[in-house]
DSSP file (Angstrom, degrees, kcal/mol; ACC not computed):
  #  RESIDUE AA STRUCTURE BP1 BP2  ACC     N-H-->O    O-->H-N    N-H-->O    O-->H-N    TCO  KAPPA ALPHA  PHI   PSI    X-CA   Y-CA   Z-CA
    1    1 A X    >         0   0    0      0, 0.0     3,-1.5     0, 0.0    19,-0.0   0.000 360.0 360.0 360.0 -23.3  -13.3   -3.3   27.2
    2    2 A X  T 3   +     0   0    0      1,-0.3     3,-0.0     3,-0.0     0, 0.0  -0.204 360.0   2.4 -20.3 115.2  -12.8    0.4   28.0
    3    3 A X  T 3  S+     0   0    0      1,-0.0    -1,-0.3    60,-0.0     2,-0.3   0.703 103.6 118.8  61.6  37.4   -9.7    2.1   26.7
    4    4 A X    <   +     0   0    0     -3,-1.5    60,-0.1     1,-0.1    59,-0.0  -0.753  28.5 159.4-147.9 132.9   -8.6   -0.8   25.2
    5    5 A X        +     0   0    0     -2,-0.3    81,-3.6    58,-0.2     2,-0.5   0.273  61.2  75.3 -88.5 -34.7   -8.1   -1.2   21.5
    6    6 A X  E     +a   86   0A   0     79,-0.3     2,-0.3    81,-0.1    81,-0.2  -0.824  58.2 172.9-107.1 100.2   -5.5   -4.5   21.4
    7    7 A X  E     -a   87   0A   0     79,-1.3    81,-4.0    -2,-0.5     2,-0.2  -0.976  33.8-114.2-132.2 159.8   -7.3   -7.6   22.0
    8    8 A X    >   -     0   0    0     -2,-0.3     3,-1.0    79,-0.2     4,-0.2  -0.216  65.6 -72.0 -71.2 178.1   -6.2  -11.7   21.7
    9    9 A X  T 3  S+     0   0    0      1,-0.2    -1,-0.2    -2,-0.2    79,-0.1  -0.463 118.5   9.3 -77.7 140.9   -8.2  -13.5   18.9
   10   10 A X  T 3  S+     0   0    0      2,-0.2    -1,-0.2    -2,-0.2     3,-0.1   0.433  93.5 104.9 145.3  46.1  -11.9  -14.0   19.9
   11   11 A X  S <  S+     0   0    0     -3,-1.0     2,-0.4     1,-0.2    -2,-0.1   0.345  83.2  39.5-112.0  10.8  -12.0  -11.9   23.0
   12   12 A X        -     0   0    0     -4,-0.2     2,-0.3    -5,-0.0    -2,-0.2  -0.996  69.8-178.9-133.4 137.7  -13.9   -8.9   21.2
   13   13 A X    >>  -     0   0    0     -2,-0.4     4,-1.1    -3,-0.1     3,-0.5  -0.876  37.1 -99.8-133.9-164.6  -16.5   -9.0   18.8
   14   14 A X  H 3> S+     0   0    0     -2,-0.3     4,-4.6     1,-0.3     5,-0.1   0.924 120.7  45.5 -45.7 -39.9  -19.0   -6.9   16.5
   15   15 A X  H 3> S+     0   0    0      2,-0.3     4,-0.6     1,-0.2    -1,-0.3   0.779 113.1  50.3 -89.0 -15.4  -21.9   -7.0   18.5
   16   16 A X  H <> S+     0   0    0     -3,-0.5     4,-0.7     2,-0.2    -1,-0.2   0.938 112.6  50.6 -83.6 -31.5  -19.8   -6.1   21.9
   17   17 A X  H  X S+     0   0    0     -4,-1.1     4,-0.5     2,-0.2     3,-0.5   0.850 116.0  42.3 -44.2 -68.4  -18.3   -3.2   19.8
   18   18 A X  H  X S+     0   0    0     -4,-4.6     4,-0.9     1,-0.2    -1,-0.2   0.662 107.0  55.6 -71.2   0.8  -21.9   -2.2   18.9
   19   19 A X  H  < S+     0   0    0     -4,-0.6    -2,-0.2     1,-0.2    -1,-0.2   0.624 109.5  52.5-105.2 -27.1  -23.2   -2.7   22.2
   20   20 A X  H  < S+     0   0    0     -4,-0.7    -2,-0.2    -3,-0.5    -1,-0.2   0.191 108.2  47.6 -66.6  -8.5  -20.3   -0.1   23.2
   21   21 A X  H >< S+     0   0    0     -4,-0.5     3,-3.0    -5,-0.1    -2,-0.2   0.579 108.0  55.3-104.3 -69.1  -21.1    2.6   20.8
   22   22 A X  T 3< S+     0   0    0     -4,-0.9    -2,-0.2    -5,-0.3    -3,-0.1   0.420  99.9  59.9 -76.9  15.5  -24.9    2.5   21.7
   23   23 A X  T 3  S+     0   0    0      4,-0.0    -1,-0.2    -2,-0.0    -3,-0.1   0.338  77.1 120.5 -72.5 -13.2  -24.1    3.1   25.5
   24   24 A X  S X  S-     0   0    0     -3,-3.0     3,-0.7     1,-0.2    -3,-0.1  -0.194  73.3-131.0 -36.5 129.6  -22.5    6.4   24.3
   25   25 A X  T 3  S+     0   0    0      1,-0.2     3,-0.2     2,-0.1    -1,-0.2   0.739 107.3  56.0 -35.3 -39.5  -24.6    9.2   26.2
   26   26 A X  T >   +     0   0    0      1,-0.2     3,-2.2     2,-0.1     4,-0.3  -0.159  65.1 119.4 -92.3  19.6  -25.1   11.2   22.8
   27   27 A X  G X   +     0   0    0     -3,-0.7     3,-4.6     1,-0.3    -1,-0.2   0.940  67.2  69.8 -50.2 -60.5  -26.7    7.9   21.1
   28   28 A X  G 3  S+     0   0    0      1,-0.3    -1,-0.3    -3,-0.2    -2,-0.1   0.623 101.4  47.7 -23.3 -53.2  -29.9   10.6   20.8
   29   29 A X  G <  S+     0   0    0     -3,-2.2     2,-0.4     2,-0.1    -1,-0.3   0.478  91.2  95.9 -83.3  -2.3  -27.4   12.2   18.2
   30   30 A X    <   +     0   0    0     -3,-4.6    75,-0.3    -4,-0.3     3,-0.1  -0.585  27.3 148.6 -74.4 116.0  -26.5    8.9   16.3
   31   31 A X  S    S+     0   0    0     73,-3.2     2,-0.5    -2,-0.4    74,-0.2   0.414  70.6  51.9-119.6 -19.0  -28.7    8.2   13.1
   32   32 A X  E     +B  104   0A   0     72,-3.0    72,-1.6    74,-0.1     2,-0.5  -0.860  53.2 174.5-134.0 115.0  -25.7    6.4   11.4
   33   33 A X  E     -B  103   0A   0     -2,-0.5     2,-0.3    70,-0.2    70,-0.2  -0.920  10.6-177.8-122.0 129.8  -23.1    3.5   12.2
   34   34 A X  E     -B  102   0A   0     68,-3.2    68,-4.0    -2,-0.5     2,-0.4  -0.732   4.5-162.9-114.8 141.8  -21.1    2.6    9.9
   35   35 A X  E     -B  101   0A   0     -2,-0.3    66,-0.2    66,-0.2     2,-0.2  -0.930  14.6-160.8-155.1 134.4  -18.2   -0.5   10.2
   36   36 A X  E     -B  100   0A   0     64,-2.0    64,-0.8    -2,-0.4     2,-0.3  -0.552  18.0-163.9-112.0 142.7  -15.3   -1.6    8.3
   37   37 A X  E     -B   99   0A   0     -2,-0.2     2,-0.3    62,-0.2    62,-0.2  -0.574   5.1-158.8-156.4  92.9  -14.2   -5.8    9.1
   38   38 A X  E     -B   98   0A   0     60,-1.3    59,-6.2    -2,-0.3    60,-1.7  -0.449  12.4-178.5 -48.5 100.6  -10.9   -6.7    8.1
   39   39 A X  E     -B   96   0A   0     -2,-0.3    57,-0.2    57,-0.2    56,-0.1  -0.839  38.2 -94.5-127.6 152.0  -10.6  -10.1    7.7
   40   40 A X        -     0   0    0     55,-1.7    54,-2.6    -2,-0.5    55,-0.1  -0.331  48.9-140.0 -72.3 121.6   -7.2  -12.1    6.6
   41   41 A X        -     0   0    0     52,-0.2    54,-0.1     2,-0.1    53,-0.1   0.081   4.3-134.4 -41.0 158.0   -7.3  -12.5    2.7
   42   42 A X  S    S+     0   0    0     51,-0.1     8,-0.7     2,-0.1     2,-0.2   0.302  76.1  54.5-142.8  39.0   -6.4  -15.3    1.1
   43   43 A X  S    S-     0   0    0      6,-0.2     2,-0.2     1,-0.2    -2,-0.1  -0.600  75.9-117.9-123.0-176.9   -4.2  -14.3   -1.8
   44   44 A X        -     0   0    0     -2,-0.2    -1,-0.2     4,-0.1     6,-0.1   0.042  36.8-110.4-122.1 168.7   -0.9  -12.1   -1.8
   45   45 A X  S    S+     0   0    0    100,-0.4   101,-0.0    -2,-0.2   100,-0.0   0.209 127.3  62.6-106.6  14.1   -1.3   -9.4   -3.6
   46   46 A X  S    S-     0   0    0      2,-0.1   100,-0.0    99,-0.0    -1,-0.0   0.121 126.3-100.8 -67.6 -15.1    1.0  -11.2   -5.8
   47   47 A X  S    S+     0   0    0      1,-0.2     2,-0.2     0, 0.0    -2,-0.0   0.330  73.9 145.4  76.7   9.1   -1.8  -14.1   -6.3
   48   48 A X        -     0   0    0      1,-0.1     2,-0.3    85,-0.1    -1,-0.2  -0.570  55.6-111.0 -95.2 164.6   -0.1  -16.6   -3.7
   49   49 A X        -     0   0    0     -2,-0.2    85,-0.8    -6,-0.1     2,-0.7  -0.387  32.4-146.0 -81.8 124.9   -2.1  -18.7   -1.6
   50   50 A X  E     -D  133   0B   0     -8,-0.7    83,-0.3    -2,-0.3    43,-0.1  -0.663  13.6-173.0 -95.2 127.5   -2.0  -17.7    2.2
   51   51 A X  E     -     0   0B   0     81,-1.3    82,-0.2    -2,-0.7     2,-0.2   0.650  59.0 -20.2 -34.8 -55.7   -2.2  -20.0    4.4
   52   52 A X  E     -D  132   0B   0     80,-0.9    80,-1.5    40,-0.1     2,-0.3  -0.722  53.5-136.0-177.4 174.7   -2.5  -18.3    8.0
   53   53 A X  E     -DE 131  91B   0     38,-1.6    38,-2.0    78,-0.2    78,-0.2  -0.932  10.0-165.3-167.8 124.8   -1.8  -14.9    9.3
   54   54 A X  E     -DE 130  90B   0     76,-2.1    76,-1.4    -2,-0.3     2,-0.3  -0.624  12.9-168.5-113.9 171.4    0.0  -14.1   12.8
   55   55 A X  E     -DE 129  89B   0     34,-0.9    34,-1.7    74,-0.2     2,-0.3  -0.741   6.2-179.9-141.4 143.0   -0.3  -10.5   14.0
   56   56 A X        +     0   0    0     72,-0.8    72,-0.4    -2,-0.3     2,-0.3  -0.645   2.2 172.8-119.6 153.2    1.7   -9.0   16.8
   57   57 A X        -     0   0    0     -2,-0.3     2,-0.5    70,-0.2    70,-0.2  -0.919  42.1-101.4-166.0 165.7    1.9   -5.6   18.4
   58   58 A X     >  -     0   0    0     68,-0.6     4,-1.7    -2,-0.3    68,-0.2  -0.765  38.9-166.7 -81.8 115.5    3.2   -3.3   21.2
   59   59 A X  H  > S+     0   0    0     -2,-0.5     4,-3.6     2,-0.2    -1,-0.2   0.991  82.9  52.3 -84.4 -66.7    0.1   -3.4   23.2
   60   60 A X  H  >>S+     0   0    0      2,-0.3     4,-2.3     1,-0.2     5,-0.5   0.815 123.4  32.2  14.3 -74.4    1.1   -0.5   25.4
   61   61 A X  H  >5S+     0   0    0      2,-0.2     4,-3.5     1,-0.2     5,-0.4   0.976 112.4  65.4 -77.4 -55.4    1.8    1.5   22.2
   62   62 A X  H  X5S+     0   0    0     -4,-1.7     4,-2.2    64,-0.3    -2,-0.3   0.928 109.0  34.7  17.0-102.7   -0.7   -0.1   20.3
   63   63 A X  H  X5S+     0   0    0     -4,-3.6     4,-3.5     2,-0.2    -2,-0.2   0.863 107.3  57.9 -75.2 -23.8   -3.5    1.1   22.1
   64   64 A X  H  X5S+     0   0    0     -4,-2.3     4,-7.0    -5,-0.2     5,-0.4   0.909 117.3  49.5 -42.6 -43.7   -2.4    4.6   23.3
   65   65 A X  H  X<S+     0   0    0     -4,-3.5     4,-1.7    -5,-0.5     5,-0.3   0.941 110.8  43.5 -64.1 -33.6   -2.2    4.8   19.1
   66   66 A X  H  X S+     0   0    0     -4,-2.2     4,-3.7    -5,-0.4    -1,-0.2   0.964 117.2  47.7 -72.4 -56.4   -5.3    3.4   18.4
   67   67 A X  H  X S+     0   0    0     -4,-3.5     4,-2.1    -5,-0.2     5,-0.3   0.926 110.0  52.7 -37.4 -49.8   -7.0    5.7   21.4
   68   68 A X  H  X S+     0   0    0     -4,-7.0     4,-1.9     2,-0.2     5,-0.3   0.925 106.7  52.8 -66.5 -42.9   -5.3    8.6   20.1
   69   69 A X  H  X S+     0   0    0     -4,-1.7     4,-1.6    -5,-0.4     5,-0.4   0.987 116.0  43.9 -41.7 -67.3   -6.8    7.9   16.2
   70   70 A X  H  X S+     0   0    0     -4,-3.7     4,-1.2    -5,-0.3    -1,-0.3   0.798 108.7  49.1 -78.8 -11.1  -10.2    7.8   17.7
   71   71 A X  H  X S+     0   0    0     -4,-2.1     4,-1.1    -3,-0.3    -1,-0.2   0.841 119.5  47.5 -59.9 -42.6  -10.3   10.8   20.2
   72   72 A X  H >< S+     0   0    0     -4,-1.9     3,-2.3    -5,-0.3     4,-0.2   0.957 114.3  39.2 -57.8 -83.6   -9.0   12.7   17.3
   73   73 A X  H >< S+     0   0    0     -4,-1.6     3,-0.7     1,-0.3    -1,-0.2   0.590 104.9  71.5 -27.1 -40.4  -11.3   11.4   14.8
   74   74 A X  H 3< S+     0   0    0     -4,-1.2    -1,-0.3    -5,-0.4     5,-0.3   0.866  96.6  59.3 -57.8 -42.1  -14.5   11.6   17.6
   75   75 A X  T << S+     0   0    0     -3,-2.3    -1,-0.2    -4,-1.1    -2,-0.2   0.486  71.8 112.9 -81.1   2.7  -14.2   15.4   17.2
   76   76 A X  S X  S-     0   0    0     -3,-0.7     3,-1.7    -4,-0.2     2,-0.1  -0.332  87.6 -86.4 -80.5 155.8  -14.8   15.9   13.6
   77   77 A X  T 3  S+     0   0    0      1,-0.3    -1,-0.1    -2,-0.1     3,-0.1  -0.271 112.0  15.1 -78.0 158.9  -18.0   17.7   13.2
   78   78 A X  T 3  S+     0   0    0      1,-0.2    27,-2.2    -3,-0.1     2,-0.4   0.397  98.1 123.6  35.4  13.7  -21.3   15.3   13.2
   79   79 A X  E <   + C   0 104A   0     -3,-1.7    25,-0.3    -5,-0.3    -1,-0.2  -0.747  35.3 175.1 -81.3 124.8  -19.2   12.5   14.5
   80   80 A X  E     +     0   0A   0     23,-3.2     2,-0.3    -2,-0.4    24,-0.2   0.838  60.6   3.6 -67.2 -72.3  -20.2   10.6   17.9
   81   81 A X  E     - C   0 103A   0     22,-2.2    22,-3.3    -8,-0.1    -1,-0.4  -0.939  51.2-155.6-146.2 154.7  -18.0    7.8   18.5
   82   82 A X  E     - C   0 102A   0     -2,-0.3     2,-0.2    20,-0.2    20,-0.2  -0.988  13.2-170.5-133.9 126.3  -15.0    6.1   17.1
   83   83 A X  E     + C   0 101A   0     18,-1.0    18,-1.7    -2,-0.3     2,-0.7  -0.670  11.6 165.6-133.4  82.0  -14.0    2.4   17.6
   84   84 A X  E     + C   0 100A   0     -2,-0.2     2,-0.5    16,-0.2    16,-0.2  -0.813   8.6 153.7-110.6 104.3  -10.9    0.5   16.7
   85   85 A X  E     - C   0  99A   0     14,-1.6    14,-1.6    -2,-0.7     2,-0.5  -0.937  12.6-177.8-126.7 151.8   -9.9   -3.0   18.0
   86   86 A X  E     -aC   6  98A   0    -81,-3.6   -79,-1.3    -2,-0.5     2,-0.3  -0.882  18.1-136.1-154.6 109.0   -7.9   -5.1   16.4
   87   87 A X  E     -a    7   0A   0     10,-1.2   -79,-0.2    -2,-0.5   -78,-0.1  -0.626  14.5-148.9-101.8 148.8   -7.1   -8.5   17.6
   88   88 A X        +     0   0    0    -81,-4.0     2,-0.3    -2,-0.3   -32,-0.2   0.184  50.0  68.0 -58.7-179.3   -3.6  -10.6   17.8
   89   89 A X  E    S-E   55   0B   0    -34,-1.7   -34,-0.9   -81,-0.1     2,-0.4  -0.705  86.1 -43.7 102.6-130.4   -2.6  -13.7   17.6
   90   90 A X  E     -E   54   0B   0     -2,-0.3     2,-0.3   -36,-0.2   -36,-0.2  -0.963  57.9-168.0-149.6 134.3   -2.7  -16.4   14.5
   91   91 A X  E     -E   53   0B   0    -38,-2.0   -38,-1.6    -2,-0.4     3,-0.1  -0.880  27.1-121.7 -57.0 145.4   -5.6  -16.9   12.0
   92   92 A X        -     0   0    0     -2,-0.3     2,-0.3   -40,-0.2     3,-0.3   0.211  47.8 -94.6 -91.3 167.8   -7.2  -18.6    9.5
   93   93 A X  S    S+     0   0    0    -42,-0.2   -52,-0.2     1,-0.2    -1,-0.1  -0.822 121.1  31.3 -99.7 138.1   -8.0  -16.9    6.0
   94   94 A X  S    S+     0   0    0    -54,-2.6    -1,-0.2     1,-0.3   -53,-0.1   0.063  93.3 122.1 106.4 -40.3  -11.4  -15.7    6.4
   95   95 A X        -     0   0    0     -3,-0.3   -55,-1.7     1,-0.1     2,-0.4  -0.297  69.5-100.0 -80.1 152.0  -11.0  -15.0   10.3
   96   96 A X  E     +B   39   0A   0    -57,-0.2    -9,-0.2     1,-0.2   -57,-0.2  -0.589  41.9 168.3 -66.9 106.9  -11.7  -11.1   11.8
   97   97 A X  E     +     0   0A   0    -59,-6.2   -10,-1.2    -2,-0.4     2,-0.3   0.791  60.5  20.6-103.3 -27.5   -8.7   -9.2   12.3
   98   98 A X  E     -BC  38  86A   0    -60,-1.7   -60,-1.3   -12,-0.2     2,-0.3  -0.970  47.6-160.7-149.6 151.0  -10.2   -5.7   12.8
   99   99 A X  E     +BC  37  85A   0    -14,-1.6   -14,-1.6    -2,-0.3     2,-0.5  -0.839  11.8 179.8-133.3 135.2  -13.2   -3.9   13.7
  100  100 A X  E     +BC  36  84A   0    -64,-0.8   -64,-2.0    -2,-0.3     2,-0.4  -0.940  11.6 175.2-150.5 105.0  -13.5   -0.1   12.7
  101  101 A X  E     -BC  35  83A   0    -18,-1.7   -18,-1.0    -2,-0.5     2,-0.4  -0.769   9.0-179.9-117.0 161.8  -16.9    1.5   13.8
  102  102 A X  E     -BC  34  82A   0    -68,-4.0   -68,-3.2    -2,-0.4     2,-0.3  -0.887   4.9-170.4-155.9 130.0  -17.9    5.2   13.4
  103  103 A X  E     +BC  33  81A   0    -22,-3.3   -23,-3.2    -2,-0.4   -22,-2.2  -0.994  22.8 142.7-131.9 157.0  -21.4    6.6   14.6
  104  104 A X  E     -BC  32  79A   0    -72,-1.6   -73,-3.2    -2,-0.3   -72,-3.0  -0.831  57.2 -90.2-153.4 169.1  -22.3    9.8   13.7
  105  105 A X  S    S+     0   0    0    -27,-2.2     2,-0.2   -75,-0.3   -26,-0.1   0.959 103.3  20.6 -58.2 -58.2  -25.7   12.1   12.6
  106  106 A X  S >> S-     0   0    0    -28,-0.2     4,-1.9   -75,-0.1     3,-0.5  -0.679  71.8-125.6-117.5 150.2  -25.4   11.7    8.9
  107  107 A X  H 3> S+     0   0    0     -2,-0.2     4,-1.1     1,-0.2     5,-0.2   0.802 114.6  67.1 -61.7 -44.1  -23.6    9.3    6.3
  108  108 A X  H 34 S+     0   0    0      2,-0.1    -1,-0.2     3,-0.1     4,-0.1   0.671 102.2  37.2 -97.5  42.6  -22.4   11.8    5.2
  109  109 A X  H X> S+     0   0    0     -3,-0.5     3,-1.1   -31,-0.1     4,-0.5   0.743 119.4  51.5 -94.2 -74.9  -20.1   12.6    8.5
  110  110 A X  H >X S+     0   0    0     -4,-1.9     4,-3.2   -32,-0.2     3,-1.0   0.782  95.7  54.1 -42.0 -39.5  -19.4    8.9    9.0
  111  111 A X  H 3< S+     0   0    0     -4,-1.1     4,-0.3     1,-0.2    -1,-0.2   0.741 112.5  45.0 -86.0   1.7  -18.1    7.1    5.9
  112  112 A X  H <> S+     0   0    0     -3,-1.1     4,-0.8    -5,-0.2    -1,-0.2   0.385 114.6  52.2 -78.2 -10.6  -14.9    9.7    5.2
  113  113 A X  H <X S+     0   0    0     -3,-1.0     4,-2.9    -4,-0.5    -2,-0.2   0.814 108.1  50.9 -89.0 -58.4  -14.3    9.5    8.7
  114  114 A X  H  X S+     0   0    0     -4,-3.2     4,-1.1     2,-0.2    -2,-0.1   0.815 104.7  51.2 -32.6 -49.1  -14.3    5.8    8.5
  115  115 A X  H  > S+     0   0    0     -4,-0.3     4,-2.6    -5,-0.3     5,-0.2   0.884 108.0  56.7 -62.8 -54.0  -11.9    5.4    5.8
  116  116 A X  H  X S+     0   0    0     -4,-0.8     4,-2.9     2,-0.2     5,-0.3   0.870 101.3  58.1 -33.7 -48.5   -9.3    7.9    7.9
  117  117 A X  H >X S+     0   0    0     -4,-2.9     4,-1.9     1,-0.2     3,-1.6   0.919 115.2  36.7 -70.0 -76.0   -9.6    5.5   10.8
  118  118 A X  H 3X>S+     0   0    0     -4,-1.1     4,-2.5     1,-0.3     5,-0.6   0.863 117.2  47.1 -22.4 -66.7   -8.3    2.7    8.3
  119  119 A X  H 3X5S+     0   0    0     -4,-2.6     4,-1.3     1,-0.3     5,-0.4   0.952 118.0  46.3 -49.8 -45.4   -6.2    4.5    6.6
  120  120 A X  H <X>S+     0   0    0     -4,-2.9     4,-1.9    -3,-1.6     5,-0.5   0.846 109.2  49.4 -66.9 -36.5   -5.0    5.8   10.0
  121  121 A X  H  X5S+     0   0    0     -4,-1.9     4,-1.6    -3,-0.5    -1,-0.2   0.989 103.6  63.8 -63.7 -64.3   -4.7    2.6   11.9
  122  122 A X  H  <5S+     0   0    0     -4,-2.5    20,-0.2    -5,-0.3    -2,-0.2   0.812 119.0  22.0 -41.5 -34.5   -2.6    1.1    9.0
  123  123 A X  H  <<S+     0   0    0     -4,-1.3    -1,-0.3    -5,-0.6    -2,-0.2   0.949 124.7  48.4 -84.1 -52.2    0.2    3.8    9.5
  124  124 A X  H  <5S+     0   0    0     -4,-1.9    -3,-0.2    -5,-0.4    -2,-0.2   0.979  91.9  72.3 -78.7 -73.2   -0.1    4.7   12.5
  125  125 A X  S  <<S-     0   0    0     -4,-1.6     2,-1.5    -5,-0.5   -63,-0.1   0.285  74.9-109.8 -59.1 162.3   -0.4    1.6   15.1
  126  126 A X        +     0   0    0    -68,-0.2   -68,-0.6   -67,-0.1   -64,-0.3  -0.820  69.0 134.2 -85.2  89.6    2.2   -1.0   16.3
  127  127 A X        -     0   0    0     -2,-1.5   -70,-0.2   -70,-0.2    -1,-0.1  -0.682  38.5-168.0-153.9  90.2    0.9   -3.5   14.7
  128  128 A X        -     0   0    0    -72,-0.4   -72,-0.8    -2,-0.1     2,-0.2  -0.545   7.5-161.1 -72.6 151.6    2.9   -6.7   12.2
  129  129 A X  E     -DF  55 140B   0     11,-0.5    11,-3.7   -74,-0.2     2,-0.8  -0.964   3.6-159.7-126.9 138.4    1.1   -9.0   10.1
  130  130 A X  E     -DF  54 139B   0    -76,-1.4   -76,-2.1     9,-0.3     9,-0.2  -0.922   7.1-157.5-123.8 106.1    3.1  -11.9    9.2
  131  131 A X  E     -DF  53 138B   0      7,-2.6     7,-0.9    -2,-0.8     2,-0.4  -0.603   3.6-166.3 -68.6 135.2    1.6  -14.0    5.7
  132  132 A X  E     +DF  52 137B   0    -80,-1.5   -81,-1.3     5,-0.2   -80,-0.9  -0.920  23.5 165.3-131.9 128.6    2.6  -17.7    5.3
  133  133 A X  E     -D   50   0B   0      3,-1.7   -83,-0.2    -2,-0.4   -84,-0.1  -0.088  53.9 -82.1-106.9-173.6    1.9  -18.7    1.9
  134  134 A X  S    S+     0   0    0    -85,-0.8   -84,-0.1    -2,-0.2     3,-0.1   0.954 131.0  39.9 -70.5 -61.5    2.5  -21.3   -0.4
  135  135 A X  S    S-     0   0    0      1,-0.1     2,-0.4   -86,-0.1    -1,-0.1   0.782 127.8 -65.8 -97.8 -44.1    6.0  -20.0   -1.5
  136  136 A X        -     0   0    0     13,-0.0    -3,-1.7     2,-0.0     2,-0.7  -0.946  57.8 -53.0 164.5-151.2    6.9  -18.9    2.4
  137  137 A X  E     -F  132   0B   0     -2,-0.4    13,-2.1    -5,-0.2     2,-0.3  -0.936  51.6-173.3-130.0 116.8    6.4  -17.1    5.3
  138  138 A X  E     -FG 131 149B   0     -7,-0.9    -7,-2.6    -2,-0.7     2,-0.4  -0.789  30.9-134.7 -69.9 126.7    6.4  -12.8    5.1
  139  139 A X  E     -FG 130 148B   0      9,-2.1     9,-0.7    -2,-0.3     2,-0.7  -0.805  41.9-129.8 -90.2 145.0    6.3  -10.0    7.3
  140  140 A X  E     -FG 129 147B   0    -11,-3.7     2,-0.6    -2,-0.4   -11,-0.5  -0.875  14.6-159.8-119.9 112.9    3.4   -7.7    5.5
  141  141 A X  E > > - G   0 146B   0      5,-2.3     3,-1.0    -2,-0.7     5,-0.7  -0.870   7.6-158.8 -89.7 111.1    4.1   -4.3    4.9
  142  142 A X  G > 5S+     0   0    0     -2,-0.6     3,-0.5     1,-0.3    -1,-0.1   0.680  87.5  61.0 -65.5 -28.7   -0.1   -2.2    4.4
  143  143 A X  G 3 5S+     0   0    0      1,-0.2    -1,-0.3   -21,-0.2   -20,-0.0   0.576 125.7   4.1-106.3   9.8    1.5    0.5    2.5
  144  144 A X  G < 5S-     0   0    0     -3,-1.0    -1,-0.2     2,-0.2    -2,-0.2  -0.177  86.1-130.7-152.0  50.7    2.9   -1.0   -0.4
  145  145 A X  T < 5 +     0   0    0     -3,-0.5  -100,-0.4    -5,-0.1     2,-0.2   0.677  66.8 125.8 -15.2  50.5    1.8   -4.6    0.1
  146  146 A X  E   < -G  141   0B   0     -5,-0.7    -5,-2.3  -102,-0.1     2,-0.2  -0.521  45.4-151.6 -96.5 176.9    5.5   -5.9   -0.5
  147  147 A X  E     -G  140   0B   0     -2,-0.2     2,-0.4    -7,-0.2    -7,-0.2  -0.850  13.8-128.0-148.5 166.4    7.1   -8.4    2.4
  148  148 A X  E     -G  139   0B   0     -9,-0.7    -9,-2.1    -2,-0.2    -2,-0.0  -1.000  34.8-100.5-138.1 115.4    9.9   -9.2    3.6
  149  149 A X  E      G  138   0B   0     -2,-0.4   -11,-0.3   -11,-0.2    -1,-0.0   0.037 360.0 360.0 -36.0 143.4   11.3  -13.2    4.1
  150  150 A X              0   0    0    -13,-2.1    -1,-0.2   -12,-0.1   -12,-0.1   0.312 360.0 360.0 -76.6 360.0   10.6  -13.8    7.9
C-alpha cells in the first residue's frame, strides 16, 4: 500500500489505513487521529434519488496528486502523518469512497488540517464521480454540486 493513494473498490480499508499511520516511526508524537469517510450519498443535492456511483481517475496522476497533498500537509507544524486513498470503481449508496486520516500531537493540529486534505483532494486530484439517479445518469462536479448529462 505504500505510495499509493488510488485503489479498486474493497482493496483498502480503515483499519489497513490505521494500521499504516501507527507504523509511522514518530507514533511516540501522535496523541490524536482523526478520519474523514466519504461514502456515496443517496440524494442529489437537488433531492434525486441515486442509484449507484462510478468513479474513475488517472491513476498515475491521481496518486502523484494525492502524495503531493499529503507530503505537503505532513509538514504543518504538530502534524505526523497524512493519508488519502480513495477507491474506483462502481458503488452502492452507502459504500466507502474515501478515507482521509491525519495524526498529529493535538486536536487542535489535526482537524484544520483534515478539512484541507478534503478540501484539497476535491480540487486537486484526477478523480470523476459519475451519479445515476432516478431522472439519469451525471458526471458530478464537488465544487458546485451541478452535473452534466453523461
Amino acid at each position: 500500500m505504500r505510495g499509493l493513494f488510488v485503489h479498486r473498490k474493497g482493496e483498502v480499508t480503515l483499519e489497513d489505513i490505521l494500521r499504516r499511520v501507527k507504523s509511522n516511526p514518530r507514533i511516540r508524537e501522535v496523541g490524536t487521529i482523526v478520519c474523514f469517510i466519504g461514502i456515496v450519498r443517496g440524494l442529489t443535492r437537488s433531492g434525486a434519488l441515486v442509484e449507484k456511483m462510478e468513479v474513475e481517475a488517472y491513476e498515475e496522476k491521481a496518486n502523484e496528486t494525492l502524495a503531493k497533498i499529503c507530503k505537503e500537509l505532513s509538514q504543518r507544524e504538530g502534524i505526523v502523518d497524512v493519508q488519502i486513498h480513495h477507491n474506483i470503481g462502481s458503488f452502492d449508496v452507502g459504500e466507502e469512497l474515501v478515507y482521509v486520516v491525519v495524526a498529529g500531537g493535538h486536536r487542535e493540529h489535526v482537524f484544520p488540517v483534515l478539512v484541507e486534505a478534503v478540501e484539497r483532494y476535491k480540487r486537486e486530484a484526477e478523480l470523476w464521480k459519475k451519479e445515476y439517479t432516478t431522472s439519469g445518469a451525471y458526471w458530478v462536479n464537488d465544487e458546485n454540486g451541478k452535473g452534466m448529462d453523461a
